[in-house]
Structures are given as C-alpha cells and as structure tokens.
PLY file of the C-alpha trace (Angstrom):
ply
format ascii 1.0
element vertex 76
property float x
property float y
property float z
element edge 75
property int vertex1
property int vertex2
end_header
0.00 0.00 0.00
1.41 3.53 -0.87
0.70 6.13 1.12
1.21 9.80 0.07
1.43 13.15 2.19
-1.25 15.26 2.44
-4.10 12.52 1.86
-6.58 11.22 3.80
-7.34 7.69 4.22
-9.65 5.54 6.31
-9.14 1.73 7.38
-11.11 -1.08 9.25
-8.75 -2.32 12.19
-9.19 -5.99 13.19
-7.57 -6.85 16.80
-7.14 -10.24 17.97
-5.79 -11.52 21.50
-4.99 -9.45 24.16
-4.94 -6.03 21.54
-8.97 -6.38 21.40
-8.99 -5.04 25.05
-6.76 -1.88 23.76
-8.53 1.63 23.98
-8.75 3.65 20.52
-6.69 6.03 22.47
-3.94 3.25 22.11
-4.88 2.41 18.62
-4.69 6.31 17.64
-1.10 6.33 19.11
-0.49 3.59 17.11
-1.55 5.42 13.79
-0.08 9.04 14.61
3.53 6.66 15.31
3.17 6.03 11.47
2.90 9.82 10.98
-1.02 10.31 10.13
-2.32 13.09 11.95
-5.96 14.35 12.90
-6.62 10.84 13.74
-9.81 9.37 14.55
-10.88 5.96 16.01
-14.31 4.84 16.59
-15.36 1.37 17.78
-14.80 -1.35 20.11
-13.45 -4.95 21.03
-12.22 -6.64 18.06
-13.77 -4.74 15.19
-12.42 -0.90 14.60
-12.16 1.61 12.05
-9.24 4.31 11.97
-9.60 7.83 9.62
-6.38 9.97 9.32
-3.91 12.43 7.10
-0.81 10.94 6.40
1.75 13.54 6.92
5.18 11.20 6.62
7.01 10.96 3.41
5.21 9.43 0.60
6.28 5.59 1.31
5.52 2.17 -0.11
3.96 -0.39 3.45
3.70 -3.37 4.20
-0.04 -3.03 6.11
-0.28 -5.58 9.23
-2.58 -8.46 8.68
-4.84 -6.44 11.20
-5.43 -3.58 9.11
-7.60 -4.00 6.41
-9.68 -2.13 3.48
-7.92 0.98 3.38
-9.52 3.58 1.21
-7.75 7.03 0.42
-10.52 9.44 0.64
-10.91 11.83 -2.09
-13.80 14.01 -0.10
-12.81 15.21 3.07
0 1
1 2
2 3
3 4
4 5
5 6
6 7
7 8
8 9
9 10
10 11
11 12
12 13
13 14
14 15
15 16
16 17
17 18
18 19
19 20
20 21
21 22
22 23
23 24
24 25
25 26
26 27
27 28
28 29
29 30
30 31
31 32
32 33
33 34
34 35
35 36
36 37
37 38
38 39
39 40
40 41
41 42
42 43
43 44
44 45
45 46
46 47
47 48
48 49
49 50
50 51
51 52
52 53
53 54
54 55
55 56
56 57
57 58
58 59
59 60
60 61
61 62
62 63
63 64
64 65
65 66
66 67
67 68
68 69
69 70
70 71
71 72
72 73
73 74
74 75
C-alpha cells in the first residue's frame, strides 16, 4: 500500500488476542507513530475503524494483517 502526504485515508482495524482489550486512544497512538495526523478511532473490542492524514514521506507499506480495506478518501 502507498501512502502519500497530504491525503486522507480511512481503514477497518481488526484486533485479535490481548490487543482487542486496547482503547482507541492506544490504537490512535499507534496510527499518529506512522505519521497520520488528525486521527480518529471509533469502535470497540475486536472490530475498529481508523480515519487519518498521512503527513510522513510518501512511502511504499507493508499493512499488518490487522489492518484492512484501506480507502484514500478523495472528499474530506
């Protein structure tokens, strides 16, 4: 998955194990680590979804097996 500066992109966040019982506080963290910023995390338990502006340099990942269906959003 690319991900390029400036753009907005929204993602459904699967947790298994012990990570289910994380806050999306923790899982926000997580995201703004990557360098997205204005961050938002709704949901609970196992099943999440994560919105945020990636601000890092334009960069080629590897997503986690727990992220999944991430959508750049061309309406913001």
């Amino acid at each position: 998955m690319q991900f390029v500066r400036g753009k907005t992109y929204e993602a459904d966040v699967h947790l298994t194990g012990m990570d289910q019982f994380a806050t999306n506080s923790m899982v926000l963290k997580k995201f703004a680590e990557l360098g997205f910023q204005n961050i938002s995390v709704s949901g609970s338990g196992k099943q999440r979804q994560a919105r945020g502006t990636y601000m890092g340099q334009t960069v080629d990942v590897a997503l986690p097996e727990s992220i999944k269906n991430v959508n750049e959003l061309t309406h913001v």
